[in-house]
DRENRO-976224 format. One line per 2 residues: number of its first residue (from 0); for each residue x, z, y of N, C-alpha, C, O. Coordinates in steps of 0.1 Angstrom, whole numbers. Each point is the difference from the previous one (the first is absolute). Layout:
NUM	X Z Y X Z Y X Z Y X Z Y | ...
END
This chain:
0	9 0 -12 -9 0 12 9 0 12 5 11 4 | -3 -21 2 10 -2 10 -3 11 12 -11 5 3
2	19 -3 2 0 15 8 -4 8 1 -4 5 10 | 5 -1 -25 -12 16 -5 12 9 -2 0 11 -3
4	13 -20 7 16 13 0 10 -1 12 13 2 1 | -21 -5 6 9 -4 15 1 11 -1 -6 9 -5
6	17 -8 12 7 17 2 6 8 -5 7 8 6 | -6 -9 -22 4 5 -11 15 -5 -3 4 -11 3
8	2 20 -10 9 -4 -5 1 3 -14 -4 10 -6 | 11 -22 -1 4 3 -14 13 -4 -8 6 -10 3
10	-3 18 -12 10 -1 -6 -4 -9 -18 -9 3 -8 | 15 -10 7 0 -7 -15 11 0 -6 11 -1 6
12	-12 3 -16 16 5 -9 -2 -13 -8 -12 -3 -4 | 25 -7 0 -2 -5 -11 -6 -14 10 -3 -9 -8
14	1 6 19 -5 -12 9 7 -11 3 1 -7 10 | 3 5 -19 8 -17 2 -6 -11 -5 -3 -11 4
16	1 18 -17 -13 -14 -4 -8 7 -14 1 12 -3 | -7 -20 -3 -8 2 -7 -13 6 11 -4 -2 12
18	-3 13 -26 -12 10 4 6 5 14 -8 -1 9 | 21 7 -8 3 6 16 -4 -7 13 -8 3 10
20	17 -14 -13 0 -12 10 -9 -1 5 -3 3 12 | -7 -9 -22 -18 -1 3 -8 14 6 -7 -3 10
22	7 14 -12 -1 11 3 1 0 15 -10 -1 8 | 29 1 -4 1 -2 10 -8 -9 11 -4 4 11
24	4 -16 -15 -3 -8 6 -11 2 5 -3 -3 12 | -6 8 -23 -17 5 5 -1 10 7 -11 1 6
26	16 5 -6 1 15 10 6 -3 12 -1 9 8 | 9 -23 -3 5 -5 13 -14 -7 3 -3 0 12
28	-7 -7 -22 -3 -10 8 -14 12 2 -8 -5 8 | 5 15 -13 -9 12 7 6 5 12 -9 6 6
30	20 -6 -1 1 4 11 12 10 0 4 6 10 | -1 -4 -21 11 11 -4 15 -2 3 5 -11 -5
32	4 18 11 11 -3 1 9 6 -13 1 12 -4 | 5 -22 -1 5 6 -15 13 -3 1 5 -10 5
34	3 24 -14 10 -5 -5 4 2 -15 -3 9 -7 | 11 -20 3 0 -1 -10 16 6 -11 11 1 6
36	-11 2 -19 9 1 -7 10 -7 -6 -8 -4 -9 | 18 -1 5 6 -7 -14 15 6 1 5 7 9
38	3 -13 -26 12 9 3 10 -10 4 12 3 -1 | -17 -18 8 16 -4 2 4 5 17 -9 2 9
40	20 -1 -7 3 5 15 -1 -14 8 4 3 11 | -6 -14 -11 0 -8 6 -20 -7 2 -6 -8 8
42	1 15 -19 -13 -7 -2 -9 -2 11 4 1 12 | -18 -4 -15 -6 -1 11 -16 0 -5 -3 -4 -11
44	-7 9 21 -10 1 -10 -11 -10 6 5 -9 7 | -18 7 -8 -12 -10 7 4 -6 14 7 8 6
46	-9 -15 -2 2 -3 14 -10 8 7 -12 2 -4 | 21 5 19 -10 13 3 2 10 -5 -8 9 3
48	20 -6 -13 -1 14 -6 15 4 8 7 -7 8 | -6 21 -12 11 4 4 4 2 -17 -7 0 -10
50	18 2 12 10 -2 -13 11 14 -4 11 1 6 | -14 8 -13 9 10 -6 8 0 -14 -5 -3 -11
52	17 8 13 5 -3 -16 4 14 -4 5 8 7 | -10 -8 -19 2 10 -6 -5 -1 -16 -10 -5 -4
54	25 15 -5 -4 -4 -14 -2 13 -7 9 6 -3 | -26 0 0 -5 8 -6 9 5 -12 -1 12 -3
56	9 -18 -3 7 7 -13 11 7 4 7 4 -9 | -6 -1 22 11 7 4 -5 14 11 3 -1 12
58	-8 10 -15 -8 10 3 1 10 13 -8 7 7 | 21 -12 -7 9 5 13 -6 -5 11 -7 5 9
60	11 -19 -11 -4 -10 12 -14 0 -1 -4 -1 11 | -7 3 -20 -12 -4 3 -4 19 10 -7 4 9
62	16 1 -16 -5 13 11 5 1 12 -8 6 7 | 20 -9 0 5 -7 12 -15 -9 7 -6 3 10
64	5 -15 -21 -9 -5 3 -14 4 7 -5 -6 10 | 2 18 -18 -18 1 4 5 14 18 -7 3 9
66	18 0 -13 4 4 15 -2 -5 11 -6 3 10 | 14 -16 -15 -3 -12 12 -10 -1 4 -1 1 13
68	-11 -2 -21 -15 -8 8 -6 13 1 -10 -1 7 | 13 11 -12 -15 14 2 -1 0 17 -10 6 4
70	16 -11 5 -7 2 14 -1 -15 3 3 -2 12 | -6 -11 -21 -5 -8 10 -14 -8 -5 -4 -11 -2
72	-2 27 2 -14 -5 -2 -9 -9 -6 -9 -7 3 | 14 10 -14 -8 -12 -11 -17 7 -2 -4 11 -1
74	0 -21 3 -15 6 -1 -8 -4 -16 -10 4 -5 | 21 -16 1 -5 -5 -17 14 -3 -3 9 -6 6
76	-12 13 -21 16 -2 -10 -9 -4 -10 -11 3 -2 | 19 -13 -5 -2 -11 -12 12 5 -4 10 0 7
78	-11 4 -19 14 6 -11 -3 -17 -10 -8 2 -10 | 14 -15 13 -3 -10 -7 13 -2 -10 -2 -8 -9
80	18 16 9 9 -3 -4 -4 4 -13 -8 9 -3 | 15 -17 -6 3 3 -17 8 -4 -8 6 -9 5
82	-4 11 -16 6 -6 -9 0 2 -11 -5 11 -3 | 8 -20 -11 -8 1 -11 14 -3 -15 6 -10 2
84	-3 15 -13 2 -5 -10 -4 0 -12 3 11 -5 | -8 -18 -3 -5 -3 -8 8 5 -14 9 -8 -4
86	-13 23 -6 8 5 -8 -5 0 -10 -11 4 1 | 16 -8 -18 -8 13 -11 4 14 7 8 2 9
88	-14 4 -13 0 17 1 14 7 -7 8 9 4 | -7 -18 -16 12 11 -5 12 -4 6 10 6 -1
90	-11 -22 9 16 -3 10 -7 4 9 -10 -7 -2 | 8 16 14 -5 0 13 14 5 5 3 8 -8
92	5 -10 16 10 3 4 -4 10 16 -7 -3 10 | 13 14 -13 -3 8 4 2 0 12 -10 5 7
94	18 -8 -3 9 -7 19 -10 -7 7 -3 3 12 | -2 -16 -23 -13 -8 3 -8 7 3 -4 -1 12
96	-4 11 -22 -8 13 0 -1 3 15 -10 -4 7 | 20 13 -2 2 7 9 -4 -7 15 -6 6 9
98	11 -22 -8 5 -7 8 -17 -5 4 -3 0 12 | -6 -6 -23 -13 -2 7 -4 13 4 -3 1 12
100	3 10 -19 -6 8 10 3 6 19 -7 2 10 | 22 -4 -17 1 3 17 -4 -12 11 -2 3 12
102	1 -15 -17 -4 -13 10 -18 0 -1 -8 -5 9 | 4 11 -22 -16 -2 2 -3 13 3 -8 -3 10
104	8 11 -10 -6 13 1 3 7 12 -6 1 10 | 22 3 -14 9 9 11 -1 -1 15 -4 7 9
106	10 -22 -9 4 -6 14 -20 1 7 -2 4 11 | -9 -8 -22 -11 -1 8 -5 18 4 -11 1 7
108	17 8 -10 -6 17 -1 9 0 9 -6 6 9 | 19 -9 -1 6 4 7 -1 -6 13 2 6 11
110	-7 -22 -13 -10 -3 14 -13 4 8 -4 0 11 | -3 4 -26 -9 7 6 -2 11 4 -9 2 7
112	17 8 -10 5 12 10 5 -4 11 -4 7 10 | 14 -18 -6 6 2 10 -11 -8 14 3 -1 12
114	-14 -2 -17 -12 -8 10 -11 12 4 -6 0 10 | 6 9 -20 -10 7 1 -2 8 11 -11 -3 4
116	18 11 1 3 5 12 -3 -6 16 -6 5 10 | 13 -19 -12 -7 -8 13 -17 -8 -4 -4 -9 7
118	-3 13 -19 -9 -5 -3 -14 12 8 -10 -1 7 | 18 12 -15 -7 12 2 -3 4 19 -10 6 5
120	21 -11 2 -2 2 11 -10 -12 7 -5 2 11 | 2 -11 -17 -9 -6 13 -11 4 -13 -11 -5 3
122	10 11 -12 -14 0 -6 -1 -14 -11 -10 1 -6 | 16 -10 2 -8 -11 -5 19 -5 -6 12 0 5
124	-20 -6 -19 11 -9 -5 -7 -6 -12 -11 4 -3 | 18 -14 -4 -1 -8 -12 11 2 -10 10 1 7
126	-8 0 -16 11 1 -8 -8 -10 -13 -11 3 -4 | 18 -12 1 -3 -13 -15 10 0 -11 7 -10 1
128	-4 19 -14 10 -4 -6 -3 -9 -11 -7 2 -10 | 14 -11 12 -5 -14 -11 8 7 -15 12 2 -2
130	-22 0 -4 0 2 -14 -1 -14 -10 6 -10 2 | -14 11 -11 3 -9 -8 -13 -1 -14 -6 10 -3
132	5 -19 -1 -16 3 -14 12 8 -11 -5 7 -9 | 18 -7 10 8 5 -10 0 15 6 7 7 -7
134	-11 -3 14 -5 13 8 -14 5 -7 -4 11 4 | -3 -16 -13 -14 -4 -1 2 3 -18 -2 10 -7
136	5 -19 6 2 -2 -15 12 -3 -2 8 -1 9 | -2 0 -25 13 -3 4 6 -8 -17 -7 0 -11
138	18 -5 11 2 -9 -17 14 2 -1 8 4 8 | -6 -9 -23 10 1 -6 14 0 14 -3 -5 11
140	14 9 -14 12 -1 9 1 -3 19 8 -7 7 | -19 15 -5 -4 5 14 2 17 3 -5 4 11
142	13 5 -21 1 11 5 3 1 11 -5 6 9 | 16 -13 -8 8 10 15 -7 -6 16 2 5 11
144	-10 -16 -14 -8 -1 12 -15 1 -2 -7 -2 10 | 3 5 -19 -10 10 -6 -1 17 6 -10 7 3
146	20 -5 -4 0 11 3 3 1 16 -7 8 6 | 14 -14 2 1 -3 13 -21 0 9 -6 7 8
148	3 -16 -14 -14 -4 7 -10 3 -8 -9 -8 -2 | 9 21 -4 -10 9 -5 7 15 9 -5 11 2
150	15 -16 2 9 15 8 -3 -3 11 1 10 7 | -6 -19 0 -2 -5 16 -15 1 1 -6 0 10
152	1 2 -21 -17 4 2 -4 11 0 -10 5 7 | 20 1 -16 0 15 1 4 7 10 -4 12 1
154	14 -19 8 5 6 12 -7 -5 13 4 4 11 | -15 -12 -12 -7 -9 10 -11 12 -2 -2 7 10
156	-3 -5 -20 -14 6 -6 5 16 10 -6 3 11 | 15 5 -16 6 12 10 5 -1 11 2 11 6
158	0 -23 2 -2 2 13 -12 -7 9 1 -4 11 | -8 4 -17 -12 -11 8 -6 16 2 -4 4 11
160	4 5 -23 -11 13 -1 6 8 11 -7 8 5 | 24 -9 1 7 9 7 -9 -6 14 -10 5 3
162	14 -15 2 0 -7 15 -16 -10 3 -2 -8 9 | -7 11 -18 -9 -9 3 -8 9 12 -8 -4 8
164	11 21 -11 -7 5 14 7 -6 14 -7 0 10 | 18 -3 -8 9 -5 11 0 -9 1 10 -5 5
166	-23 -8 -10 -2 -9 3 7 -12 -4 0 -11 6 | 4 14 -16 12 -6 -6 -6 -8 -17 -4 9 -9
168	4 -18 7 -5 -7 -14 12 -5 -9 8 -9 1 | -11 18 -11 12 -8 -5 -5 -7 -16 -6 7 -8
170	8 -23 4 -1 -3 -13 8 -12 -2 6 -8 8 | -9 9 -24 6 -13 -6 -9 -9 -3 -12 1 -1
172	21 -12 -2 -2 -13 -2 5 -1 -12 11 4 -1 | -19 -10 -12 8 -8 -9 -4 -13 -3 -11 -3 -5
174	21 -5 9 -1 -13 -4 1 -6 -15 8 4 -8 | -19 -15 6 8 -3 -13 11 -14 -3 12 -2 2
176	-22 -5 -7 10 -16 -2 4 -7 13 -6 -11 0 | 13 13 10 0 -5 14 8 -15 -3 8 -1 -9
178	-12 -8 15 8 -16 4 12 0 12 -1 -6 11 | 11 14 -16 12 5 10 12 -17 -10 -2 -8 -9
180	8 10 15 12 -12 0 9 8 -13 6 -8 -7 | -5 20 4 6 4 -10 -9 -2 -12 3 -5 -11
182	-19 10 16 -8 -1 -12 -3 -14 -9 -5 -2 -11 | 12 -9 22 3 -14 -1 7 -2 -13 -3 -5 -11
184	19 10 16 11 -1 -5 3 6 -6 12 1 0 | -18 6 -10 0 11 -12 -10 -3 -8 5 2 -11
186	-19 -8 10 -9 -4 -8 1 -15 2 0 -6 -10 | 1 2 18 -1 -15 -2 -15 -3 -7 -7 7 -6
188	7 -21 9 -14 -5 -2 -5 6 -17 -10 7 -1 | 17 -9 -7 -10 1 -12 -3 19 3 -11 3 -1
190	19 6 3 -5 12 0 -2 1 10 10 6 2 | -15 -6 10 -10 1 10 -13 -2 -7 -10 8 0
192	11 -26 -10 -16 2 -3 -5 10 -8 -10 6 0 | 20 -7 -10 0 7 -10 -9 15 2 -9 4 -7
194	14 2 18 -1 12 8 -13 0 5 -7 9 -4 | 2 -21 18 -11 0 4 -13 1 -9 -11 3 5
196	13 -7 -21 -10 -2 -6 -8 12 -6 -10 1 -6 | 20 10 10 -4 16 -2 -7 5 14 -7 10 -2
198	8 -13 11 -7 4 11 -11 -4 6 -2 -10 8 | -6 16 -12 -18 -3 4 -1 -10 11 -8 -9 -3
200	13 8 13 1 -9 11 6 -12 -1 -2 -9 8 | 10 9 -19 7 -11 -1 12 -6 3 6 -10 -5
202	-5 18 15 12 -9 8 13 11 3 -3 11 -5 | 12 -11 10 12 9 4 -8 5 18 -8 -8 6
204	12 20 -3 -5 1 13 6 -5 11 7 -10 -3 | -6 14 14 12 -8 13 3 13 7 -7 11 1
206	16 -13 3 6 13 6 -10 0 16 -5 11 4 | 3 -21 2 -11 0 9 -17 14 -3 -6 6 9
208	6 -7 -22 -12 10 -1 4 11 -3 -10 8 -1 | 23 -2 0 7 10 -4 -1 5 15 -1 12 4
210	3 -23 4 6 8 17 -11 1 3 -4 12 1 | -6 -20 2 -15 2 4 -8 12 -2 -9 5 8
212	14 1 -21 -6 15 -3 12 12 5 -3 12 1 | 15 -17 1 9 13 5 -2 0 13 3 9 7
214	-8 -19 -4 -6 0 21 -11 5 1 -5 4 10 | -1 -4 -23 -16 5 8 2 13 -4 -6 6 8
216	12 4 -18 4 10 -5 5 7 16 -5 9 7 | 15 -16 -5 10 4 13 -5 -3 11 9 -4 9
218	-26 4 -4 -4 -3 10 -14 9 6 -5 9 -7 | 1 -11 18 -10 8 0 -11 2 -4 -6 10 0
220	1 -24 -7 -7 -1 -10 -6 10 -10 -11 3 -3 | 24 3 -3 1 11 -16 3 13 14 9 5 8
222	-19 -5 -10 -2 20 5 -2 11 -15 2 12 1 | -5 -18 -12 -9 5 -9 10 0 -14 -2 8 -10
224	11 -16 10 5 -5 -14 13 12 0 4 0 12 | 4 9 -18 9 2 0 3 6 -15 -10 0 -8
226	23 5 3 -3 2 -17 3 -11 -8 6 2 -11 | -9 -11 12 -1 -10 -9 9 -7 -7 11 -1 5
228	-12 -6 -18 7 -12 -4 -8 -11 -1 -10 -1 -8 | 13 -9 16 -16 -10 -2 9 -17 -6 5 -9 6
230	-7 11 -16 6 -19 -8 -7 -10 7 -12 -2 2 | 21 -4 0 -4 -14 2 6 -13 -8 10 -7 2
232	-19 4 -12 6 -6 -14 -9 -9 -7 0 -4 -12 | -8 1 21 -11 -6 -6 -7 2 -8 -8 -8 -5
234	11 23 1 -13 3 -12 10 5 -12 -3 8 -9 | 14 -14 10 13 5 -9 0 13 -8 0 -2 -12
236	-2 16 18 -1 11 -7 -11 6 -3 0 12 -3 | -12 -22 4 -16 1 -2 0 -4 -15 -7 9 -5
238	9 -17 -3 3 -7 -10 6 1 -10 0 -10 -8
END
């Protein structure tokens, strides 16, 4: 809804492309001034974004990090960074283990502390952490990010109940089969279809409908919603 966020500011982790990017981008063209995340130091994020680098697996720096911005007034945080490896259970390497949690979980509990405070003072904020249907349900050699985005619901679920008197909403998003340029280049045509033909809708989703609901989530709109994990999967974890 175009300038239903004039005024606002927001932060996107993970905003260079894919689901972020798009994110981003919808939350500029609401009126929002955003800035965005990734880890190369040279990167750059949407046209119109401001651009921060920083690499969540390094704990130090992401806590340096959430220093940095606790006074420049973010009024919506999108925790959109992640990362994912695909394990049997009895090789799960434990480093690996350790390493999604601190980029999916950690780094997003330590942003959202460090916002909370300038949220609390004007009375009003959004917080969106993009979870996942692997948050939802979950299969064979998905522990360690399994366990990440069932941990970001659980930690979304306990602070929405802390800050929702302070005006403050906080929920997740989980996406399911999105049409991102990796999901391209990792399934390729025959398993994309292969894939679509399990999903009630049919089709892979677009990262466009992913942002469309983290804006209206993160907008004035949602006075009412907070708590939540809400899939967007076309029917995916219905089935």
């Amino acid at each position: 809804m175009s300038g239903s966020l004039s005024g606002r500011k927001a932060l996107v982790t993970g905003g260079t492309r894919g689901i972020g990017a798009a994110i981003a981008r919808r939350l500029m063209a609401d009126g929002a001034a955003v800035a965005v995340t990734g880890t190369s130091p040279d990167g750059t994020g949407p046209e119109g974004s401001t651009y921060k680098a920083i690499d969540f697996n390094d704990t130090a720096a992401t806590e340096a990090f959430a220093r940095s911005i606790a006074d420049e007034g973010f009024d919506i945080l999108v925790n959109n960074a992640g990362i994912n490896k695909i394990s049997p259970f009895g090789e799960i390497d434990t480093a690996d283990f350790e390493r999604i949690q601190r980029v999916n979980v950690l780094a997003p509990m330590i942003l959202c502390r460090a916002v909370l405070a300038g949220m609390r003072a004007k009375g009003w904020g959004r917080i969106v952490n993009i979870s996942s249907i692997w948050g939802k349900i979950s299969k064979e050699q998905r522990a360690p990010y399994s366990t990440s985005k069932f941990g970001i619901d659980g930690m979304t679920a306990a602070l929405a109940a802390e800050v929702a008197g302070d005006g403050i909403l906080a929920n997740s998003v989980a996406p399911g089969f999105i049409d991102t340029e990796l999901t391209q280049r990792v399934l390729g045509p025959s398993g994309i279809a292969e894939l679509t033909a399990k999903v009630p809708v049919g089709r892979l989703g677009k990262p466009e409908e992913i942002a469309a609901f983290v804006a209206w989530l993160s907008g004035p709109e949602n006075s009412y919603i907070s708590g939540q994990n809400i899939a967007i999967d076309g029917g995916f974890t219905r089935v």
